[in-house]
C-alpha positions in Angstrom: -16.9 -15.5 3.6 -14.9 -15.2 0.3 -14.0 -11.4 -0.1 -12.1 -10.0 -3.6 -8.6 -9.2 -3.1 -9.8 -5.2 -4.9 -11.8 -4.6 -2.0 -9.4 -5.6 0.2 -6.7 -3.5 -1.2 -8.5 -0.8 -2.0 -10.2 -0.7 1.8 -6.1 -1.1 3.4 -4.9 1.7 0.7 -7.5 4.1 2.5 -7.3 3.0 6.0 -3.4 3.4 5.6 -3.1 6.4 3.1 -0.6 4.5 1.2 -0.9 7.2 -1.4 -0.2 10.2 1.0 3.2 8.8 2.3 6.0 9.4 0.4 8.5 6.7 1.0 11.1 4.8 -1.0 9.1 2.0 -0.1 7.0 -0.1 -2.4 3.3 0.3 -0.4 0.5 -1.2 -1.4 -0.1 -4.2 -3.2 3.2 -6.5 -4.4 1.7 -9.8 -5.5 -1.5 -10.8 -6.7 -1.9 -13.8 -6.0 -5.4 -15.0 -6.3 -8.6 -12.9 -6.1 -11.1 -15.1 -3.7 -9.8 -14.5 0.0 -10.8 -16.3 2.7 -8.1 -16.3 5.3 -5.3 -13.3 5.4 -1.7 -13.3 7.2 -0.3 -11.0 9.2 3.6 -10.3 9.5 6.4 -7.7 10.1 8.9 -9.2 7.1 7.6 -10.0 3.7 10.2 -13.5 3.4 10.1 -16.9 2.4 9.7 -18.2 6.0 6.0 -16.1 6.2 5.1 -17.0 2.9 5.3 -20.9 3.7 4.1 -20.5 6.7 0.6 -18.7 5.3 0.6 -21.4 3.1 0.5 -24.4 5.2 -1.9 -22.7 7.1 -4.3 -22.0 3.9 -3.9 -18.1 4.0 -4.7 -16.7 0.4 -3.3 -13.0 1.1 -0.5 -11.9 3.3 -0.4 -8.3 4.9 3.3 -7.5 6.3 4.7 -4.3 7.8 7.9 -4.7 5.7 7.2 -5.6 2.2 9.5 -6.8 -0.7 12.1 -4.2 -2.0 
């Protein structure tokens, strides 16, 4: 099932309050990417390792714990 990348961000914005924590941090979305998701990532760094990785394995979306800065 495809879902749009909106919903998805908008849904992980709520679920993680990303507006209520004030961080230096850059929360929420980083890179667009495309907006048909099928298969999402998970990781703990945002890096070049993780996003090859979620490519060869056909991920359209990446969630990580550390993002880019």
């Amino acid at each position: 099932m495809r879902k749009n990348r909106e919903r998805i961000v908008s849904y992980l914005n709520r679920e993680l309050k990303v507006s209520e924590i004030n961080d230096f941090s850059c929360n929420g979305l980083q890179v667009k990417g495309t907006e048909s998701i099928r298969k999402i990532a998970l990781s703990v760094d945002a890096c070049r390792e993780v996003f090859l990785k979620a490519k060869k394995e056909g991920c359209q979306m990446i969630v990580s714990h550390h993002g880019m800065i």
